[in-house]
C-alpha positions as CSV (number, residue, x, y, z in Angstrom):
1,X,0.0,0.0,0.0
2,X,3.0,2.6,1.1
3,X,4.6,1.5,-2.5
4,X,1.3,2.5,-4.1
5,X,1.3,5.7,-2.7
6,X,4.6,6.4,-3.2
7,X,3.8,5.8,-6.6
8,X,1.2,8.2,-7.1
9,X,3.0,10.8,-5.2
10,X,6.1,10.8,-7.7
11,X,3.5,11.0,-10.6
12,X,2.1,14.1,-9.1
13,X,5.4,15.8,-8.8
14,X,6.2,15.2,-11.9
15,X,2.5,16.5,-13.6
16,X,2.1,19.9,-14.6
17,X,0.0,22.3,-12.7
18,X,-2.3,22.5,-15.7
19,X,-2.6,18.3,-15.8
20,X,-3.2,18.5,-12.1
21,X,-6.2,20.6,-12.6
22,X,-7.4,18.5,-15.3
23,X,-7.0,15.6,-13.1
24,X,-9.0,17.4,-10.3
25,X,-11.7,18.8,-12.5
26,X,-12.0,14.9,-14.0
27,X,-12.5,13.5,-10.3
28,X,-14.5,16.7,-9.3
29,X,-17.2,15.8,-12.9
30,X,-17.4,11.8,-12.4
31,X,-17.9,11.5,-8.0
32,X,-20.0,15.0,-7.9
33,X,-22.7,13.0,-10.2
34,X,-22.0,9.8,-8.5
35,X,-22.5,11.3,-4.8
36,X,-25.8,12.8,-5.9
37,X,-27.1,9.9,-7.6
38,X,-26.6,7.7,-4.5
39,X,-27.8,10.5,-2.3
40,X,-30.9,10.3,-4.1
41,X,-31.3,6.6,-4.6
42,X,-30.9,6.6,-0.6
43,X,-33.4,9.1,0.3
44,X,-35.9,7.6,-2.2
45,X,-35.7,3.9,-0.3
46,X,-36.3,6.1,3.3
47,X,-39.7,7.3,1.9
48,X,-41.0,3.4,1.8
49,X,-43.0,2.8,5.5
50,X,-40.8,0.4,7.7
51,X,-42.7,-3.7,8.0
52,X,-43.3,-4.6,11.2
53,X,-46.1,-4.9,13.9
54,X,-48.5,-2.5,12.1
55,X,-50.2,-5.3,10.5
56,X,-51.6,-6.8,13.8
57,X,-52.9,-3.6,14.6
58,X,-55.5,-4.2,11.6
59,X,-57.6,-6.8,13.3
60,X,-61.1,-6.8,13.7
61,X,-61.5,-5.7,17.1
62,X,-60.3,-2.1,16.1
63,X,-62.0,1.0,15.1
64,X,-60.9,2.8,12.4
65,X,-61.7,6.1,14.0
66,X,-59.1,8.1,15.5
67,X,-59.9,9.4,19.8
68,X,-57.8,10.6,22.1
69,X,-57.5,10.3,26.2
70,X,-56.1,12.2,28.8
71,X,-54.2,11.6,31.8
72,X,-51.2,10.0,33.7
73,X,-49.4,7.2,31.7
74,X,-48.6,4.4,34.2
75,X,-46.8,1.0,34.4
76,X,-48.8,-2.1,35.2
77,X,-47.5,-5.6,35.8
78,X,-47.6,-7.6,32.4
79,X,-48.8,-10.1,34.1
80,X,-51.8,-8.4,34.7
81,X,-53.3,-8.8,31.5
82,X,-51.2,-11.5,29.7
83,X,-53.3,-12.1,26.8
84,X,-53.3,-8.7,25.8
85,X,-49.9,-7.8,26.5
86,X,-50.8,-4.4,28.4
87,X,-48.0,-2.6,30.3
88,X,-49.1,0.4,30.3
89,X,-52.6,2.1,31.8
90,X,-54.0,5.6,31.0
91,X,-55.0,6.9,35.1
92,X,-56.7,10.3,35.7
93,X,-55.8,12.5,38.6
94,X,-57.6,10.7,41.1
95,X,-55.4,7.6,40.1
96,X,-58.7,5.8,39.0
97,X,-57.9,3.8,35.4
98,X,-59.2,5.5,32.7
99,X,-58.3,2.9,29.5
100,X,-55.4,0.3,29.3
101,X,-52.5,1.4,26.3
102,X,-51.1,-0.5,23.9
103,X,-48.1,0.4,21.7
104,X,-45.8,-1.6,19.1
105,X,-42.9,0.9,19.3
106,X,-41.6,2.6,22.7
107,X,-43.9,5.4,23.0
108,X,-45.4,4.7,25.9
109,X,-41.7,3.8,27.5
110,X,-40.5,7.0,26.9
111,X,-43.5,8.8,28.0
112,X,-44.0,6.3,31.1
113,X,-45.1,8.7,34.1
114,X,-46.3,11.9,32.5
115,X,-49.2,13.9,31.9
116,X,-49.9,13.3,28.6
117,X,-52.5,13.1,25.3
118,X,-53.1,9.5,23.9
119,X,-54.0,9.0,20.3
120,X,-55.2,6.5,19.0
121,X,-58.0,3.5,17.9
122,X,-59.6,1.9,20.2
123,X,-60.2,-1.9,20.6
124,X,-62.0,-4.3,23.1
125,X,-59.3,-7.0,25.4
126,X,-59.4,-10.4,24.5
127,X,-61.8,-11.1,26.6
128,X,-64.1,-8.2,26.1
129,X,-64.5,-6.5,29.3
130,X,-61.9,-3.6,28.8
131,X,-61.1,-1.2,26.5
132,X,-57.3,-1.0,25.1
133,X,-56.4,2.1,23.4
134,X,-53.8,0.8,20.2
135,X,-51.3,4.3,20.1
136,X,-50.2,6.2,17.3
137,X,-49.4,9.0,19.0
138,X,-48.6,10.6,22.7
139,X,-48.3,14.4,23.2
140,X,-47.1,15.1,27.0
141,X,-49.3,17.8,28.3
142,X,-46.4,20.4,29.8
143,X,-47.6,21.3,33.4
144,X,-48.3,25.3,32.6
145,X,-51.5,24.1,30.2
């Protein structure tokens, strides 16, 4: 590799200045178009929706209108409701349950304690006696509102 460059650095020494800017105007035309043309392919694959989870959300127990909730997002023991895989409960001030949350990303982690808006569609528990709230989105209601 050192002999390579060694190479190419006696071959510069020896070129011209006006070869060396041919040689840098050459390099600048072939990667500027390269570099934009990849740039472009790359952004073009991030516009494509990930695959994942979001299919199970699409079952029949959901609604395909849009509500929100407010209140306290909590922690509950999975255990709890093992069928549904609930870990996280929507409480109003009084601490009193309001609707049991459900998320397939880590929204409700990261939000896990705080005041907060719940969007989302809501769906009945396997076994039908509670409604679960499927998230799309949490907005954390500062403290001043």
């Amino acid at each position: 590799m050192s002999n390579l460059l060694t190479q190419l650095n006696a071959k510069a020494d020896n070129m011209s200045p006006s070869g060396l800017l041919k040689l840098v105007v050459i390099i600048f035309v072939v990667f500027v178009p390269t570099g934009l043309l990849v740039g472009k392919l790359m952004s073009l694959s991030l516009n494509f929706p990930e695959k994942g989870n979001d299919a199970v959300v699409a079952d029949s127990n959901t609604n395909p209108s849009e509500t929100y909730y407010e209140g306290t997002i909590t922690y509950v023991n999975p255990n709890t409701y093992p069928q549904d895989k609930i870990t996280y409960v929507l409480k109003d001030r009084d601490g009193n349950d309001i609707i049991l949350l459900k998320s397939y990303d880590q929204k409700l982690t990261v939000a896990e304690g705080h005041n907060a808006k719940v969007y989302g569609a809501v769906s009945k528990s396997s076994d039908g006696s509670k409604k679960i709230l499927i998230v799309s989105k949490v907005v954390i209601v500062n403290a001043s509102n």
